[in-house]
The first five atom37 places (N, CA, C, CB, O) and aatype in JSON, in Angstrom:
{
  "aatype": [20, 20, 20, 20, 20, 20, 20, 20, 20, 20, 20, 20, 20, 20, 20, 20, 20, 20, 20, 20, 20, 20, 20, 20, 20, 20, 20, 20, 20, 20, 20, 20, 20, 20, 20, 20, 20, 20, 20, 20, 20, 20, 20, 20, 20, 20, 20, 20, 20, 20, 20, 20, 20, 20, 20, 20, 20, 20, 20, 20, 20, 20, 20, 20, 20, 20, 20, 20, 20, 20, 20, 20, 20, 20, 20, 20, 20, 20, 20, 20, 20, 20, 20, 20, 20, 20, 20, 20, 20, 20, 20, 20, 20, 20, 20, 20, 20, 20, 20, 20, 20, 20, 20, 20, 20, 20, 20, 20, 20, 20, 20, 20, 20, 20, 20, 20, 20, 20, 20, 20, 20, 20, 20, 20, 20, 20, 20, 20, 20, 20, 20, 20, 20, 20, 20, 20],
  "atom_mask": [
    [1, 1, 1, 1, 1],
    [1, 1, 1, 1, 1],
    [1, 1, 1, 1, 1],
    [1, 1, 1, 1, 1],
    [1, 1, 1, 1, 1],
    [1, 1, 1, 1, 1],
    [1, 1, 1, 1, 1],
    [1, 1, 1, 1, 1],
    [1, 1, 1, 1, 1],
    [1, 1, 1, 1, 1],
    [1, 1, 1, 1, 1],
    [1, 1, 1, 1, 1],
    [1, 1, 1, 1, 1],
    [1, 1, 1, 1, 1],
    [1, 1, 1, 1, 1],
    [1, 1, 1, 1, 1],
    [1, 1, 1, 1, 1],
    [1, 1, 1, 1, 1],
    [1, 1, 1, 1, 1],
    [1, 1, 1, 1, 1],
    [1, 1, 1, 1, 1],
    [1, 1, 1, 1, 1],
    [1, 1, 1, 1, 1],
    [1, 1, 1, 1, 1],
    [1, 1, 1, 1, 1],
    [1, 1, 1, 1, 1],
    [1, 1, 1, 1, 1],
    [1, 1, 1, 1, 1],
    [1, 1, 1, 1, 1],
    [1, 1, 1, 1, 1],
    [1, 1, 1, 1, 1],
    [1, 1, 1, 1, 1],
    [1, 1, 1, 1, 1],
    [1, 1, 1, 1, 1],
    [1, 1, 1, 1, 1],
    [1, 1, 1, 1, 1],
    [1, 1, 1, 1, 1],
    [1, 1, 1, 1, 1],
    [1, 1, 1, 1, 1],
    [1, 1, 1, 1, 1],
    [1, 1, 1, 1, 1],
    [1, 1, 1, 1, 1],
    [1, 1, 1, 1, 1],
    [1, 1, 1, 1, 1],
    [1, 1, 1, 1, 1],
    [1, 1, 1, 1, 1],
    [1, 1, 1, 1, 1],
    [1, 1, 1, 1, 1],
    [1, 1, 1, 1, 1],
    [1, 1, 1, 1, 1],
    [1, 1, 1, 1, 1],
    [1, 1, 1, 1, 1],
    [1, 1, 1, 1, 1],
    [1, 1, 1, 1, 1],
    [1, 1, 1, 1, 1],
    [1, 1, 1, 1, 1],
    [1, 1, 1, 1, 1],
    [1, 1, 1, 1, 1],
    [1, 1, 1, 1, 1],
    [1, 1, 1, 1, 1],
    [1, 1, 1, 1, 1],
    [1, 1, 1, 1, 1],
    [1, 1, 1, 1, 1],
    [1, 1, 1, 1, 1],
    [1, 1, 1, 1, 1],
    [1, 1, 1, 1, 1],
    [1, 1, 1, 1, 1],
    [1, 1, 1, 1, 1],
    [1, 1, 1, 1, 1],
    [1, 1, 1, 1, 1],
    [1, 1, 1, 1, 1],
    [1, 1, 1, 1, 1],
    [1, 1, 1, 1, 1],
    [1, 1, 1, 1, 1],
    [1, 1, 1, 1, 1],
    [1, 1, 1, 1, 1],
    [1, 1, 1, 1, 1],
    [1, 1, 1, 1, 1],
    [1, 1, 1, 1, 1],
    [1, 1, 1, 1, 1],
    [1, 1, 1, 1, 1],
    [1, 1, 1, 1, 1],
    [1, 1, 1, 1, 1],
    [1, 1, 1, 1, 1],
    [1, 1, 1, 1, 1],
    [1, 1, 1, 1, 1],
    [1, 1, 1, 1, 1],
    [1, 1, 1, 1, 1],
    [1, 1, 1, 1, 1],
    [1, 1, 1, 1, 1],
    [1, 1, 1, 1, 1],
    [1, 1, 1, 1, 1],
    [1, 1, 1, 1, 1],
    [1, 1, 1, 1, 1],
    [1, 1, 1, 1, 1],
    [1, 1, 1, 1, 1],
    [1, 1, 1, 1, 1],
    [1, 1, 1, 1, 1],
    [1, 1, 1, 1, 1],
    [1, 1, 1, 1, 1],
    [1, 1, 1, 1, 1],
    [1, 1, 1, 1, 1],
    [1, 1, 1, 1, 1],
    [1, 1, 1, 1, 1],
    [1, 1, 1, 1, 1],
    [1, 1, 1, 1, 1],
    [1, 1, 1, 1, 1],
    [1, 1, 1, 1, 1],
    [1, 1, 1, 1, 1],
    [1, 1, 1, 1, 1],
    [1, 1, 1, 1, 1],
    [1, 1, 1, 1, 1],
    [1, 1, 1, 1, 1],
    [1, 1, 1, 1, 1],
    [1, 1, 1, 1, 1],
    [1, 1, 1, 1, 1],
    [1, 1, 1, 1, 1],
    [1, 1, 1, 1, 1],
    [1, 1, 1, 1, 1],
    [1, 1, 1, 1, 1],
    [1, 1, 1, 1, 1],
    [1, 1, 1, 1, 1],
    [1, 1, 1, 1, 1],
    [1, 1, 1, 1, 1],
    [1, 1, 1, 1, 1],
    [1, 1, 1, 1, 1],
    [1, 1, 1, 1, 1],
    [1, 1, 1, 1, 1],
    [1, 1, 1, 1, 1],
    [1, 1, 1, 1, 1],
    [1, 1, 1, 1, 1],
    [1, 1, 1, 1, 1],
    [1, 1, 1, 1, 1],
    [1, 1, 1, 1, 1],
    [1, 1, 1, 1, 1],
    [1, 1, 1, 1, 1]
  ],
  "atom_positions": [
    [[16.14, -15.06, -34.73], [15.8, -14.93, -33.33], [15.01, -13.65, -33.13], [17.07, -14.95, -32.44], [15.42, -12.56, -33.53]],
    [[13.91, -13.82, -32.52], [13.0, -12.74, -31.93], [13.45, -11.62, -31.22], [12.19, -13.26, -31.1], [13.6, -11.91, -30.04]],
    [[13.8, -10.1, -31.56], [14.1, -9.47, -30.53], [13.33, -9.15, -29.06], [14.33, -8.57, -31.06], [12.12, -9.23, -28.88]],
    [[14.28, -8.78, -28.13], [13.97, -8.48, -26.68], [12.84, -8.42, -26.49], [14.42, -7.42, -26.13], [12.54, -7.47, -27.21]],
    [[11.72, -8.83, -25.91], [10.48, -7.64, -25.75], [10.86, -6.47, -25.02], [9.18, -8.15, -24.94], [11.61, -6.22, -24.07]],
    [[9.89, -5.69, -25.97], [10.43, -3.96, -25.02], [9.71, -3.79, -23.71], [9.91, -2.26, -25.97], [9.93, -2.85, -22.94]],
    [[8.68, -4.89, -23.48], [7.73, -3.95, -22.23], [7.37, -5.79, -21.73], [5.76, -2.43, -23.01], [7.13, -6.77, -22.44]],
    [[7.46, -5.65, -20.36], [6.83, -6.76, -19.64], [5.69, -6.71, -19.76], [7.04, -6.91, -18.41], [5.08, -5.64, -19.71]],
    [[4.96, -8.21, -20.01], [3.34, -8.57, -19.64], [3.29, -8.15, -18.29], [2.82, -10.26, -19.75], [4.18, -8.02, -17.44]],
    [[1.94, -7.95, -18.28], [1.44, -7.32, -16.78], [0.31, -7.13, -16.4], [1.79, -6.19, -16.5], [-0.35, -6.17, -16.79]],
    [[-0.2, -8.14, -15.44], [-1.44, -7.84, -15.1], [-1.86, -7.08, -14.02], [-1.95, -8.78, -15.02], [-1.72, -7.16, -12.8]],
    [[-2.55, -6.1, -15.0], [-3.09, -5.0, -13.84], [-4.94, -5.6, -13.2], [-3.22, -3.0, -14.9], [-5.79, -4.82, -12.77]],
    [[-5.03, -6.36, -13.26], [-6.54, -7.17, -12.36], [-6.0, -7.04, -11.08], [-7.01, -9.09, -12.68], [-6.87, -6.41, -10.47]],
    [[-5.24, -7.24, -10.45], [-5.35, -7.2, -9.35], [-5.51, -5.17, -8.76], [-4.03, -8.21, -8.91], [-5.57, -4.6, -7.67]],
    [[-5.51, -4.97, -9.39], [-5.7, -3.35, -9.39], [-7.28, -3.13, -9.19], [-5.14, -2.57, -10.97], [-7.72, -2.14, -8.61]],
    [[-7.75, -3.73, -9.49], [-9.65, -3.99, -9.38], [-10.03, -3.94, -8.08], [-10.32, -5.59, -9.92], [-10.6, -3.05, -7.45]],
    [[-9.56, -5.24, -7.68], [-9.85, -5.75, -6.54], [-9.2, -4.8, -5.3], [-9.36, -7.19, -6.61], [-9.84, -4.41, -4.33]],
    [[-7.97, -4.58, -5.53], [-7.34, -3.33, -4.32], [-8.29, -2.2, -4.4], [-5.6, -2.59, -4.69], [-8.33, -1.45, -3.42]],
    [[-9.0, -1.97, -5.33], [-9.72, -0.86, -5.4], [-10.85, -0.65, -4.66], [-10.02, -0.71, -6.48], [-11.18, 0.43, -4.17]],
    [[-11.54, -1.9, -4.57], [-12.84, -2.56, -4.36], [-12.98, -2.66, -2.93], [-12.96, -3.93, -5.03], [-13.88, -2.26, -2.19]],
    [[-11.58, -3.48, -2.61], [-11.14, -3.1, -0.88], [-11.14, -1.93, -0.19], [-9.86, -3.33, -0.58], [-11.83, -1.57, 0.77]],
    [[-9.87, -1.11, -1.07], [-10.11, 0.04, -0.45], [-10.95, 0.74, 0.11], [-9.92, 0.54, -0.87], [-11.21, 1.2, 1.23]],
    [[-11.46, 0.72, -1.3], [-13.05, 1.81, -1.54], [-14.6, 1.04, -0.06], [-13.95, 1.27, -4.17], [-15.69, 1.42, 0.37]],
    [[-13.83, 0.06, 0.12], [-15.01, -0.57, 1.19], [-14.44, -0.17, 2.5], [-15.26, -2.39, 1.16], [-15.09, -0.01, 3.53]],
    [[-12.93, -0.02, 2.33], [-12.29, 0.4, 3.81], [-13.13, 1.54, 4.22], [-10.59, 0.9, 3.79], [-13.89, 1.66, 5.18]],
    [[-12.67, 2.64, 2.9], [-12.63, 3.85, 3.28], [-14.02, 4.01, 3.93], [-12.28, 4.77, 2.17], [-14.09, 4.57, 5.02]],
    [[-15.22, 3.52, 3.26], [-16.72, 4.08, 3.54], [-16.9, 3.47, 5.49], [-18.2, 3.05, 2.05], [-17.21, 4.01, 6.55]],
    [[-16.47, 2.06, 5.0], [-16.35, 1.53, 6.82], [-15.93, 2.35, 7.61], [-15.4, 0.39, 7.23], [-16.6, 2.62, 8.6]],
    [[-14.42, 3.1, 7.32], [-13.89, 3.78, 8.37], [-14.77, 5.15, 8.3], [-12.24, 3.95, 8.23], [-15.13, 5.77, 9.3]],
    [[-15.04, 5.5, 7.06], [-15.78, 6.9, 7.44], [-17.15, 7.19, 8.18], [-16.0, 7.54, 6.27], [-17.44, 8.17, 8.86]],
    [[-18.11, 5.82, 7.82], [-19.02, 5.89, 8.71], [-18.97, 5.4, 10.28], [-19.88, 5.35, 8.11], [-19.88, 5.57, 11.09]],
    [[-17.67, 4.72, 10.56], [-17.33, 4.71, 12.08], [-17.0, 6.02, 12.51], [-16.14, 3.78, 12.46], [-17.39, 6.26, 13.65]],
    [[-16.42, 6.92, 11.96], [-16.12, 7.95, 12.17], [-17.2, 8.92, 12.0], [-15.15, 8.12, 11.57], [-16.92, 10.08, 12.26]],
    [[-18.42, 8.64, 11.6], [-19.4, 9.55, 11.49], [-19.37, 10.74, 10.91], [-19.75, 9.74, 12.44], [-19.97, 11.75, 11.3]],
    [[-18.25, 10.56, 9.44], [-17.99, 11.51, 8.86], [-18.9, 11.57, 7.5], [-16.61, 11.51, 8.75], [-18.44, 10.63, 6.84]],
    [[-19.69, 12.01, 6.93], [-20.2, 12.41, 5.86], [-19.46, 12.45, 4.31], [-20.57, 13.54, 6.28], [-18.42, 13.11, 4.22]],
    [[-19.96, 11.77, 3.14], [-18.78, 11.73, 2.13], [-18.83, 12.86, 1.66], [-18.77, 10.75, 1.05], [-17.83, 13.07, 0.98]],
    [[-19.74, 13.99, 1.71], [-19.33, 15.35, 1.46], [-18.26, 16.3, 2.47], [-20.62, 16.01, 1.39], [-17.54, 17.16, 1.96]],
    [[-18.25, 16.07, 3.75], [-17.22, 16.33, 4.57], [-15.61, 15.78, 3.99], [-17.67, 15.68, 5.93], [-14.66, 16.36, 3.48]],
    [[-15.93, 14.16, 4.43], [-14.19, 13.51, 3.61], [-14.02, 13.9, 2.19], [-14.01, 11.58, 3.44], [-12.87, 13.66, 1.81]],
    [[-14.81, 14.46, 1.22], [-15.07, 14.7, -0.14], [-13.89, 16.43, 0.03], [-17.26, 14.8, -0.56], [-12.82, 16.69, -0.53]],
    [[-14.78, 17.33, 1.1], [-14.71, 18.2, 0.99], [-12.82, 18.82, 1.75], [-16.12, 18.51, 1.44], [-12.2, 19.88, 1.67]],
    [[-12.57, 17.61, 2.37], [-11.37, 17.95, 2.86], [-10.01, 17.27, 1.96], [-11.45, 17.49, 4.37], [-8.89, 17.73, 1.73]],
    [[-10.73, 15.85, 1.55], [-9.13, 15.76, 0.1], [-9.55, 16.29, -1.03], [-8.5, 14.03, -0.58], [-8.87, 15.81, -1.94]],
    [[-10.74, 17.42, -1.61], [-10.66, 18.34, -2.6], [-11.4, 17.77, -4.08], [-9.1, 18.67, -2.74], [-11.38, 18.21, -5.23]],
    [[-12.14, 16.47, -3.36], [-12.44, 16.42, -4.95], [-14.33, 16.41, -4.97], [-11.58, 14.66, -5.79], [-14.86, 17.48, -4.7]],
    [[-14.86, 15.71, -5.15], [-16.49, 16.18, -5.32], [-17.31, 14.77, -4.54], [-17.04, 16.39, -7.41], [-16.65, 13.74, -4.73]],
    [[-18.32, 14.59, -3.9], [-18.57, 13.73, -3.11], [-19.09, 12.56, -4.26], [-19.54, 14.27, -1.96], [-19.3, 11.43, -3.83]],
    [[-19.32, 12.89, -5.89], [-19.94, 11.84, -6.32], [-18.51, 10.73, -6.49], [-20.88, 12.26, -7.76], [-18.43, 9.52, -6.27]],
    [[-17.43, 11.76, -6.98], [-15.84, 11.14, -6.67], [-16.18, 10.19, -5.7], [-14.57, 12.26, -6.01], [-16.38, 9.02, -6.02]],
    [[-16.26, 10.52, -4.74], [-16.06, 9.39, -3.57], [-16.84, 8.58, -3.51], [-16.04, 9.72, -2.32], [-16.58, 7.42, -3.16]],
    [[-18.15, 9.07, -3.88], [-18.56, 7.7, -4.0], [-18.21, 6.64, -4.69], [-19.46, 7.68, -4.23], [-18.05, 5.53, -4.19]],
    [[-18.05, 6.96, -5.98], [-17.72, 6.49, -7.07], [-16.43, 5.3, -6.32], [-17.27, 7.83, -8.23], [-16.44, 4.08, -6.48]],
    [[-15.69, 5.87, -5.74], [-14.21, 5.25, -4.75], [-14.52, 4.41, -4.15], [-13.46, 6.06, -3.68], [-13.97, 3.3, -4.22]],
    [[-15.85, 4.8, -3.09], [-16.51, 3.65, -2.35], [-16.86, 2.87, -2.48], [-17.14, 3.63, -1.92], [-17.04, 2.03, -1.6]],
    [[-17.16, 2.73, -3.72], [-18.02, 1.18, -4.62], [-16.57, 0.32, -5.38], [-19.54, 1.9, -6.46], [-16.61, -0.87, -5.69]],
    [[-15.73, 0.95, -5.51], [-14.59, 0.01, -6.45], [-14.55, 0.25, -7.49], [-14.67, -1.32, -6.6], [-14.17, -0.66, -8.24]],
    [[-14.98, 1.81, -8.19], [-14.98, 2.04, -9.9], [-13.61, 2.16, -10.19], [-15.82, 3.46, -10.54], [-12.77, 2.96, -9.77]],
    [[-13.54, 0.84, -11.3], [-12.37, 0.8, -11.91], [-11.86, 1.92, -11.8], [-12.38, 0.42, -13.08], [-11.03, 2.06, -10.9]],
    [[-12.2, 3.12, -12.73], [-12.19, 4.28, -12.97], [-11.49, 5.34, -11.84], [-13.46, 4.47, -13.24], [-10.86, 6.39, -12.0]],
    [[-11.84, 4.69, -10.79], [-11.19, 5.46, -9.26], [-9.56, 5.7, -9.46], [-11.4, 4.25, -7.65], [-8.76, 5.17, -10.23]],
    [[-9.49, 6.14, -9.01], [-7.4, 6.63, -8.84], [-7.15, 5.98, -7.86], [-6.69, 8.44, -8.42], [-8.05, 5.7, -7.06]],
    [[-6.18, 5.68, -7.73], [-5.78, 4.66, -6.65], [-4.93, 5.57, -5.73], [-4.88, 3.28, -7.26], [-4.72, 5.25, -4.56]],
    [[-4.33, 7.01, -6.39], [-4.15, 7.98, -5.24], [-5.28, 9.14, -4.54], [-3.07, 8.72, -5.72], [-5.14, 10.03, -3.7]],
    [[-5.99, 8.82, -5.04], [-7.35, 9.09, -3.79], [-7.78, 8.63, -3.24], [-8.32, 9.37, -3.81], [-8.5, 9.21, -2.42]],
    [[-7.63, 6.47, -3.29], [-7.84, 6.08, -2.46], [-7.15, 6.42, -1.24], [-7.91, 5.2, -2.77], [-7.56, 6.79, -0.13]],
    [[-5.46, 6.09, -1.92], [-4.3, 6.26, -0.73], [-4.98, 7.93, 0.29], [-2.23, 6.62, -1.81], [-5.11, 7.82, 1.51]],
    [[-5.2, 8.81, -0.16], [-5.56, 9.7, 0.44], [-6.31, 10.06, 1.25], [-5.65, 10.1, 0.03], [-6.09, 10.79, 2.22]],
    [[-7.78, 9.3, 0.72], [-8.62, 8.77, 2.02], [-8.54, 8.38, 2.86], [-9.17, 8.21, 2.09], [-9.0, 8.71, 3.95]],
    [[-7.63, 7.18, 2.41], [-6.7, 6.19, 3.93], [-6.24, 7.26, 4.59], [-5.09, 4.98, 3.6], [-6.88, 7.65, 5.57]],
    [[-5.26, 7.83, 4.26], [-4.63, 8.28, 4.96], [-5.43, 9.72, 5.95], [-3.51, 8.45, 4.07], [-5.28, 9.91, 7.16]],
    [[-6.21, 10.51, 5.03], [-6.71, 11.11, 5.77], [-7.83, 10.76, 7.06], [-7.0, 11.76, 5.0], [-8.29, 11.53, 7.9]],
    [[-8.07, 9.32, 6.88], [-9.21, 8.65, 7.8], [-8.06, 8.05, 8.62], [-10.46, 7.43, 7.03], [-8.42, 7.02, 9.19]],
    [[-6.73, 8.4, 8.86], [-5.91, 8.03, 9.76], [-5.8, 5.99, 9.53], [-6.63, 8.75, 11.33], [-5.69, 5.09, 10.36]],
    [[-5.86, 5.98, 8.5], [-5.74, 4.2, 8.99], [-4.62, 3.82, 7.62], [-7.81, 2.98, 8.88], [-4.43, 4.49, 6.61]],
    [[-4.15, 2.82, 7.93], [-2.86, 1.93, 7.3], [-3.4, 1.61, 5.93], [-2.43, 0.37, 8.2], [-4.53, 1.34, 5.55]],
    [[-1.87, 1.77, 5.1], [-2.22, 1.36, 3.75], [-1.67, 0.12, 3.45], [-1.82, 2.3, 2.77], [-1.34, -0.06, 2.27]],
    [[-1.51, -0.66, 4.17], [-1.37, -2.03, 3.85], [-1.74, -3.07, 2.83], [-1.73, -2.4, 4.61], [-1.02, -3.89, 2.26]],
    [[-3.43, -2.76, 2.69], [-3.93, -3.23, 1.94], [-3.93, -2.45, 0.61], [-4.91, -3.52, 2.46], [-4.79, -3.03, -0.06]],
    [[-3.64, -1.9, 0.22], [-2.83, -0.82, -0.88], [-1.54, -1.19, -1.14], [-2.65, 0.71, -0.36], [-1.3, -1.61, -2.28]],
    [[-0.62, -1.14, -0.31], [0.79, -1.01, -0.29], [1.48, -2.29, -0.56], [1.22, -0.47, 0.96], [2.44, -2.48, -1.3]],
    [[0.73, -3.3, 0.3], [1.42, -4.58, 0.14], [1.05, -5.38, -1.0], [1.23, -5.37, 1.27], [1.77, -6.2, -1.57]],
    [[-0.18, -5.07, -1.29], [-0.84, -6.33, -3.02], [0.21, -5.43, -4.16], [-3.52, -6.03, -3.81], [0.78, -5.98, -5.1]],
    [[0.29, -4.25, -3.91], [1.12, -3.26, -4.91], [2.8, -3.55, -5.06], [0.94, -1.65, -4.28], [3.45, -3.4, -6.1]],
    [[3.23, -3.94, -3.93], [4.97, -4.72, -3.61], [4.76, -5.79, -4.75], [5.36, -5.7, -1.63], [5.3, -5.71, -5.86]],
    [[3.83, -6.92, -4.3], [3.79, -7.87, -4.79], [3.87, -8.0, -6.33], [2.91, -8.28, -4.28], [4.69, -8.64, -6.99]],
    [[2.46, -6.98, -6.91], [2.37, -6.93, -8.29], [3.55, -6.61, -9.01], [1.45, -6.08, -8.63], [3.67, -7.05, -10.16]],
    [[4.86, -5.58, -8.25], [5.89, -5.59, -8.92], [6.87, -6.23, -9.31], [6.2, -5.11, -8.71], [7.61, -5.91, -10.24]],
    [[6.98, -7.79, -8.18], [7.29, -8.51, -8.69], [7.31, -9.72, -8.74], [7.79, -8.25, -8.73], [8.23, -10.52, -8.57]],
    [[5.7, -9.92, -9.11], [5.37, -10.71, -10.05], [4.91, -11.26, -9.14], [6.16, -11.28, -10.97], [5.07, -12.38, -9.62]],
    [[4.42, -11.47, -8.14], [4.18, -12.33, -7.04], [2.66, -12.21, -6.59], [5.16, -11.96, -5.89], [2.44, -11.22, -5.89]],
    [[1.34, -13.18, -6.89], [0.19, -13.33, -6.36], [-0.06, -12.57, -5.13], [0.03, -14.56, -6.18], [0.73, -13.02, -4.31]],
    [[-0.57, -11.91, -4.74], [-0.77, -11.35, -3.33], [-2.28, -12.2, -2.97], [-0.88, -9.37, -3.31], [-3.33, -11.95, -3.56]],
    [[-2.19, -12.93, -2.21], [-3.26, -13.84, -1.66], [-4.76, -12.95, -1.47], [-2.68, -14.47, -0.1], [-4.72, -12.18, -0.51]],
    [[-5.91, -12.94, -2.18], [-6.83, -11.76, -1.97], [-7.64, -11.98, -0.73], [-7.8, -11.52, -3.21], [-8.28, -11.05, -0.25]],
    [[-7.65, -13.41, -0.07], [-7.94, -13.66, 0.82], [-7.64, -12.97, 2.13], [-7.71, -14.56, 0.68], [-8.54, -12.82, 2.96]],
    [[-5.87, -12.35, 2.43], [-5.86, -11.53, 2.88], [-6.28, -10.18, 2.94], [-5.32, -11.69, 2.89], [-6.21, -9.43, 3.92]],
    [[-6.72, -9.93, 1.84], [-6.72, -8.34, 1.89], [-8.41, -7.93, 2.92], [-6.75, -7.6, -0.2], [-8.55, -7.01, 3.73]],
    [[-9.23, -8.72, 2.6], [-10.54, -7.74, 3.9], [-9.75, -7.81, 5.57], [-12.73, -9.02, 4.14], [-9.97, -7.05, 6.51]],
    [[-8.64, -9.16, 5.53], [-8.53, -8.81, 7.3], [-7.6, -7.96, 7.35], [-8.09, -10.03, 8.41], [-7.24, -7.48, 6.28]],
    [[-6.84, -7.46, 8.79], [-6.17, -6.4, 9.31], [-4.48, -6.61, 8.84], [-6.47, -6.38, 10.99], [-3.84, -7.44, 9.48]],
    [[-3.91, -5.99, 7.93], [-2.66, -6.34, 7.55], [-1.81, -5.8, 8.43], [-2.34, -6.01, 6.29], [-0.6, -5.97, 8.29]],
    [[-2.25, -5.2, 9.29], [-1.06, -4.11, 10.34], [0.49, -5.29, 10.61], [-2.1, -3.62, 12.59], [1.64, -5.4, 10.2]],
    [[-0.22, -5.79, 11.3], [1.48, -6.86, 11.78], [2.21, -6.94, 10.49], [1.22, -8.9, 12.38], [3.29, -6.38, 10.3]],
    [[1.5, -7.79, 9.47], [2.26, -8.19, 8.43], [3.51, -6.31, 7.96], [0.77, -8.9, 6.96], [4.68, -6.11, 7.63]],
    [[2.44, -5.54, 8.19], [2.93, -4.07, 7.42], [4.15, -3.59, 8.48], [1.42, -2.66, 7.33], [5.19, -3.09, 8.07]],
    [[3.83, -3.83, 10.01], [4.76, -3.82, 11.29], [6.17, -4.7, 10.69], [3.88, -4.71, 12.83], [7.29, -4.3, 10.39]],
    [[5.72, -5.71, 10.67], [7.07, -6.89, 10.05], [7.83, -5.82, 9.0], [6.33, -8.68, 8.89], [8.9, -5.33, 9.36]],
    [[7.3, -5.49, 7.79], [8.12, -5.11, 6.74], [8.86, -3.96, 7.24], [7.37, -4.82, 5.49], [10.04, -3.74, 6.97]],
    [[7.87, -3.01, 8.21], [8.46, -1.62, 8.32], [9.71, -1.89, 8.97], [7.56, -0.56, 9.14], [10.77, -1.36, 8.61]],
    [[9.58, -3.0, 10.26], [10.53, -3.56, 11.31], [11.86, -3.89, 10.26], [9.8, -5.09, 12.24], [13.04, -3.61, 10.44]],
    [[11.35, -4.46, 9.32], [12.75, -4.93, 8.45], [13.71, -4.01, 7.74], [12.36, -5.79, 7.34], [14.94, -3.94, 7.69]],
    [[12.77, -3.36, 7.25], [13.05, -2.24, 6.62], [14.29, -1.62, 7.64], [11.65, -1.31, 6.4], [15.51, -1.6, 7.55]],
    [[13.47, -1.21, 8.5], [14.89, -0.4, 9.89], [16.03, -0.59, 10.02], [14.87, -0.64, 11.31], [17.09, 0.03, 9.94]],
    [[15.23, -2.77, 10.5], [16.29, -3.0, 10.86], [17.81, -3.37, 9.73], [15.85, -3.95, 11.69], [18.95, -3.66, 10.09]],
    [[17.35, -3.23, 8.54], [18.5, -3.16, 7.47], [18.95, -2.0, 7.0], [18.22, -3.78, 6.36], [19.92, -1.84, 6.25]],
    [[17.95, -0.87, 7.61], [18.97, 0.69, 7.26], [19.71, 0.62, 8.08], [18.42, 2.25, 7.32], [20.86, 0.96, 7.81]],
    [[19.4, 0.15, 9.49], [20.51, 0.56, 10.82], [21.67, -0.17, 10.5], [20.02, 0.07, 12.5], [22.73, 0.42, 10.29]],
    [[21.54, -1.63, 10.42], [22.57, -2.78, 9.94], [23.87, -1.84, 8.44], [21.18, -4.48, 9.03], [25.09, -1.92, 8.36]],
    [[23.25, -1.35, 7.88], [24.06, -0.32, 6.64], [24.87, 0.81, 7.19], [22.93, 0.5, 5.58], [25.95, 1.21, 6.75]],
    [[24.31, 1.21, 8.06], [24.73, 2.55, 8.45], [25.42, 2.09, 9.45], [23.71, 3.65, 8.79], [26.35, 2.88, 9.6]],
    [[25.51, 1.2, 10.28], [26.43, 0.59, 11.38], [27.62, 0.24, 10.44], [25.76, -0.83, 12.27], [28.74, 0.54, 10.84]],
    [[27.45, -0.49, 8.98], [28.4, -0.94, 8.37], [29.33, 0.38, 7.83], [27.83, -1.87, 7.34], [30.55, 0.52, 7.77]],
    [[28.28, 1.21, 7.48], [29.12, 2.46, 6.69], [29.86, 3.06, 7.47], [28.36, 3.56, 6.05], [30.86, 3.58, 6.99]],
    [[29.6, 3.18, 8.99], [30.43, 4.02, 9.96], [31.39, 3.49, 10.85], [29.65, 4.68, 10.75], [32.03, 4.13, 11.69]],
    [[31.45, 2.09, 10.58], [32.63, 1.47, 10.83], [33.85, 1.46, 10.37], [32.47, 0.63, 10.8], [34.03, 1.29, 9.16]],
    [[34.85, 1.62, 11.21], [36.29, 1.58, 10.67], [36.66, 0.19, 10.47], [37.35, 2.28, 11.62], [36.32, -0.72, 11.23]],
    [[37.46, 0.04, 9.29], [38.15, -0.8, 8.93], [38.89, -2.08, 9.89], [38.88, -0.06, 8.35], [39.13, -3.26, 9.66]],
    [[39.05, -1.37, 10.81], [39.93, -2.09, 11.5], [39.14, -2.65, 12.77], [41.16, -1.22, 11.83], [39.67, -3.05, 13.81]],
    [[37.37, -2.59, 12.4], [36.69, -2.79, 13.81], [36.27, -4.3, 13.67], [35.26, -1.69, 14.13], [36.46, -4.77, 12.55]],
    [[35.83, -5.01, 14.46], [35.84, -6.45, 14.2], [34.39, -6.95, 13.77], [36.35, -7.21, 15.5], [33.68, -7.11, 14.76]],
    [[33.87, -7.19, 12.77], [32.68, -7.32, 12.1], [32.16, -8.27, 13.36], [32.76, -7.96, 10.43], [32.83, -8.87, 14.2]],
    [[30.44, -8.18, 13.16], [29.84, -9.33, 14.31], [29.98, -10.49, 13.97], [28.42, -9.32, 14.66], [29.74, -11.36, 14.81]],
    [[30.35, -10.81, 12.77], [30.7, -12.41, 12.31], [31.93, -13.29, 12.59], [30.72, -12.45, 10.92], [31.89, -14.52, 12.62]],
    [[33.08, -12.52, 12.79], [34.13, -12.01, 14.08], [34.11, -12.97, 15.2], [33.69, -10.51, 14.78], [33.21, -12.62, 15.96]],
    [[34.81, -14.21, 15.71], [35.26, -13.97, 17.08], [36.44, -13.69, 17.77], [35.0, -14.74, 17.58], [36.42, -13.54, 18.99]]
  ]
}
């Protein structure tokens, strides 16, 4: 019998394409913003050919300078954040979504997210003797 594999298959392609997005976000949002890529270059610290380089989708790009751009151009990493959930496990992220606006979908998760820390912490600070909501 074959031992364990030590390391999961894994396709990093979809890493291309988030890139490619990004890098098209970022230039969209920066020229709505009428910001210059030596300005956005010059404020997350790295060199404007960098960014360009980001703007076009070079493999080669870091995917935390994209995140950084986003974030410093004030807009949602959704399209980052959510194909990246997916790839972990194992799950197609539809690429069709990624040019439109993921906000709701990213609203939903954050909403869930809450609402199952609050649901935990309601559970953790309950006494024993209180009557669960499943309870009548």
């Amino acid at each position: 019998m074959p031992p364990p594999e030590k390391f999961a298959d894994v396709d990093l392609s979809p890493l291309n394409l988030i890139k490619k997005i990004a890098g098209e976000r970022i230039r969209q949002e920066r020229k709505l913003r009428l910001v210059t890529q030596i300005e956005l270059a010059e404020i997350m610290g790295i060199s404007p050919r960098w960014l360009r380089e980001m703007e076009t989708g070079a493999r080669s790009a870091r995917l935390d300078d994209h995140i950084s751009a986003t974030l410093h151009l004030g807009q949602s990493l959704a399209h980052i954040g959510l194909p990246l959930l997916c790839m972990g496990h194992g799950i197609r992220f539809p690429p069709q979504l990624l040019p439109g606006d993921l906000g709701a979908i990213e609203r939903k998760c954050i909403g869930f997210i809450v609402d199952s820390a609050v649901d935990a912490l309601k559970h953790d600070l309950s006494p024993k003797w209180w009557p669960s909501s499943g309870a009548k």
